[in-house]
MARZAVEX-725059 format. One record per residue (C-alpha): residue in three letters; x, y, z. Coordinates in steps of 0.2 Angstrom, whole numbers, padded with zeros to 4 digits, always signed. Example, Ala and Ser with C-alpha at 12.3 -4.5 7.8 and 13.67 -1.06 7.14 Angstrom:
// residues 2
ALA+0062-0022+0039 SER+0068-0005+0036 
//
This chain:
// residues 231
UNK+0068+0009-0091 UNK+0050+0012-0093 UNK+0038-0002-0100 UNK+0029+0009-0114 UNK+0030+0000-0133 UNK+0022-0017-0134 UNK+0040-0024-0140 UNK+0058-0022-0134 UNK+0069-0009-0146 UNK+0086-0015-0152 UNK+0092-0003-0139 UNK+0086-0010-0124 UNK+0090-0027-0129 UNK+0107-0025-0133 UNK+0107-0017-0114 UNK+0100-0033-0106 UNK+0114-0043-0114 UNK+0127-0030-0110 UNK+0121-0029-0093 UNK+0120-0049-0090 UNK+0139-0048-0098 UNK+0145-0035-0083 UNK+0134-0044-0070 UNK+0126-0029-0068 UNK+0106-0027-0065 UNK+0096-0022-0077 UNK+0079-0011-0070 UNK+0060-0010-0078 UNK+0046-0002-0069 UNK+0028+0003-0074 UNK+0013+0010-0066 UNK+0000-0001-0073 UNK+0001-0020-0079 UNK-0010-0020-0094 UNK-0007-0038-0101 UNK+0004-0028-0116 UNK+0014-0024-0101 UNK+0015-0041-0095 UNK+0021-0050-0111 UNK+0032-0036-0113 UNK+0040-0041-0096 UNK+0041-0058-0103 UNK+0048-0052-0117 UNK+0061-0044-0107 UNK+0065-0059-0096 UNK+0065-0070-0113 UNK+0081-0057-0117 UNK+0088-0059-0101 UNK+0088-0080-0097 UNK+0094-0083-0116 UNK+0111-0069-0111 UNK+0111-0081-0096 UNK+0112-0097-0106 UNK+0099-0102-0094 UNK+0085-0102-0107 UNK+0079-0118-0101 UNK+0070-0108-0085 UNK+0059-0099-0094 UNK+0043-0108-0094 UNK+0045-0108-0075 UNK+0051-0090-0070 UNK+0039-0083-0084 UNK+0025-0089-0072 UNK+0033-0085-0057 UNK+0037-0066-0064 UNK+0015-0066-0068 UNK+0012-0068-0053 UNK+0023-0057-0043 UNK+0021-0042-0054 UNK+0000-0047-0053 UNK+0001-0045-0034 UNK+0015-0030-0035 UNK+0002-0023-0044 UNK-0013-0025-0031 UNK-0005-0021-0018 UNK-0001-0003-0022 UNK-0021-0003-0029 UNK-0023-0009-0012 UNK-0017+0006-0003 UNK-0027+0019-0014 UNK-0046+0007-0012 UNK-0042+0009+0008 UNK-0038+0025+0007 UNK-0053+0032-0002 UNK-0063+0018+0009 UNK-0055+0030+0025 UNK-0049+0013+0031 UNK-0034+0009+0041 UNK-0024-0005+0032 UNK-0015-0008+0046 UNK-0029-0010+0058 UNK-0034-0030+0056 UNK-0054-0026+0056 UNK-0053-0012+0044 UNK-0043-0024+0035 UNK-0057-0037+0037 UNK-0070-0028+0030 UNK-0059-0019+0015 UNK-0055-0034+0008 UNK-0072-0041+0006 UNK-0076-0028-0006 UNK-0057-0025-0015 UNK-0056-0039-0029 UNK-0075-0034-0034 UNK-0069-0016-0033 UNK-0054-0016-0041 UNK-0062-0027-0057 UNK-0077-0014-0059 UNK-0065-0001-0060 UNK-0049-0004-0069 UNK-0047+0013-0077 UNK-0051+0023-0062 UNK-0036+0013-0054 UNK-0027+0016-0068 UNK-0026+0033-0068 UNK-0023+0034-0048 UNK-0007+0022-0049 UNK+0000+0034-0062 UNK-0004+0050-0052 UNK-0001+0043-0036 UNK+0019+0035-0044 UNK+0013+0019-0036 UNK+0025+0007-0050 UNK+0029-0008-0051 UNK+0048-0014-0052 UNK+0058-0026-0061 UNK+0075-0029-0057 UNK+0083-0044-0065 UNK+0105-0049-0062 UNK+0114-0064-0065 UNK+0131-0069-0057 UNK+0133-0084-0046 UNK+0115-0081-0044 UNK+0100-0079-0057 UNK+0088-0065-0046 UNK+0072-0060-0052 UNK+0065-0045-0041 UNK+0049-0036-0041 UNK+0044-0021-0030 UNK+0031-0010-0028 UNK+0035+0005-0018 UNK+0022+0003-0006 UNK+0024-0006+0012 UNK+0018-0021+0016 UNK+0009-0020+0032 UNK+0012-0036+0046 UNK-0006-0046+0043 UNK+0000-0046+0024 UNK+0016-0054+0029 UNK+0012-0065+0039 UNK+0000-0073+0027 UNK+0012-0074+0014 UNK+0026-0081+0027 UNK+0010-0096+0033 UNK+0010-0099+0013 UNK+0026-0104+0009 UNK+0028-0113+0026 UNK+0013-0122+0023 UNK+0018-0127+0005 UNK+0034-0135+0012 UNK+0022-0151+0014 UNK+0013-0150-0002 UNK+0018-0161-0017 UNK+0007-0152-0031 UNK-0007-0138-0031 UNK-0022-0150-0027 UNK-0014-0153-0009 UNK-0017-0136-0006 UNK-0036-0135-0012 UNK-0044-0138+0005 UNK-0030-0128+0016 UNK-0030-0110+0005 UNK-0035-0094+0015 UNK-0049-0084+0003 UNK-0046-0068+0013 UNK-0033-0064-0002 UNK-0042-0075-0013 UNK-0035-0092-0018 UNK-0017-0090-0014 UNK-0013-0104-0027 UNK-0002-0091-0036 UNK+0011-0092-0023 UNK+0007-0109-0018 UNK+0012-0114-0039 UNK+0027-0104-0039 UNK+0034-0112-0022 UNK+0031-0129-0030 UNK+0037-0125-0047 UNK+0052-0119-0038 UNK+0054-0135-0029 UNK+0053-0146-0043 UNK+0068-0137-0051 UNK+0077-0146-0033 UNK+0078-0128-0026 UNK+0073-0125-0009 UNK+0058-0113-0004 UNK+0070-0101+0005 UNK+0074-0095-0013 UNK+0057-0087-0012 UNK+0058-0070-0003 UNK+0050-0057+0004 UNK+0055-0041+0012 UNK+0049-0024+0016 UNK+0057-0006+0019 UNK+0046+0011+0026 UNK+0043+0013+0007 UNK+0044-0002-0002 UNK+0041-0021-0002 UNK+0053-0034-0012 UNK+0047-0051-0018 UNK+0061-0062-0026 UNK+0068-0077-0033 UNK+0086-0081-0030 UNK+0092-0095-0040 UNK+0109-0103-0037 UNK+0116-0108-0054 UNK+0125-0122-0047 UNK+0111-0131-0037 UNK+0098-0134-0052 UNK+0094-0148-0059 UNK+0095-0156-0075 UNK+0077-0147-0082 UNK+0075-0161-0096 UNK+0070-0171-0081 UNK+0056-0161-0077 UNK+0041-0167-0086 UNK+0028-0164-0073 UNK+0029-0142-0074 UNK+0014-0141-0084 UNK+0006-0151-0072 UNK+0004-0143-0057 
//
């Protein structure tokens, strides 16, 4: 289904719930993430975790979904800057130099992106499914090229040893900016006792997948949690 309206219709809510009662997935994809879009995504994931009895999770996957769908969402805008900046994506100096001037780029010109994803069909895709597992999936049918994933990959390996978001302040790469996105969501995810190889990432000739895999069975008691917020 496509994220248009600014609210889920009766319709598609009632086909979340059926779909978490067949444990079968249920798909949303857009082309662009105005914030509308994005609290409708959250709207949709609201629907989804309460069908799951797993309501509880919300606070955290809400975050988590933010910032996959943000970095979905730039890295097809990513592909278009490079290719009108006739640079190689894959070539690590042209890769260099683009990124000093994409975020700026990007900013200064939301709507001319805006058009180009939508021509282009660069989306973003939601997929959400519950069985044994709670999985949250976001894609963007671009590939990810092997610089990108290896800095995601030094990330979550490097987050293993933090304990919150400050010990990560004076060990973050500022190629891709911060990087505390990821870093929060790999902490977040360990305080709910899960292990960071619930995080992941993968990549096809025409697509790249982030997602959370969430094994009902090995969470923890979330009214023990009091420190989420304080990351």
């Amino acid at each position: 289904m496509k994220v248009e309206s600014e609210s889920l219709s009766k319709e598609e809510i009632s086909k979340i719930r059926d779909a978490v009662k067949n444990r079968q997935p249920v798909d949303f994809y857009c082309y662009t993430l105005s914030l509308e879009q994005k609290q409708r995504f959250q709207e949709i994931l609201n629907v989804f975790l309460d069908a799951c009895n797993e309501a509880d999770l919300f606070n955290c996957l809400s975050y988590c979904l933010f910032e996959l769908l943000d970095n979905a969402s730039k890295a097809n805008a990513k592909r278009i800057f490079f290719q009108e900046q006739h640079l190689n994506i894959n070539d690590s100096k042209d890769y260099s130099n683009g990124m000093k001037n994409f975020r700026d780029n990007l900013s200064d010109n939301t709507e001319h992106y805006k058009n180009e994803l939508a021509s282009g069909k660069l989306q973003v895709h939601l997929q959400l499914s519950a069985d044994d597992v709670i999985c949250v999936s976001v894609s963007n049918n671009t590939k990810i090229t092997t610089e990108e994933y290896n800095r995601i990959q030094t990330k979550i390996q490097k987050t293993r040893a933090y304990k919150d978001v400050s010990d990560a302040f004076t060990d973050i790469d500022q190629t891709e900016g911060s990087g505390l996105g990821l870093i929060t969501i790999v902490i977040m995810l360990k305080k709910l006792g899960l292990d960071t190889n619930c995080l992941n990432f993968s990549t096809s000739d025409d697509e790249t997948i982030a997602s959370i895999i969430i094994p009902k069975e090995n969470l923890i008691d979330l009214s023990e949690v009091d420190d989420l917020d304080e990351l």
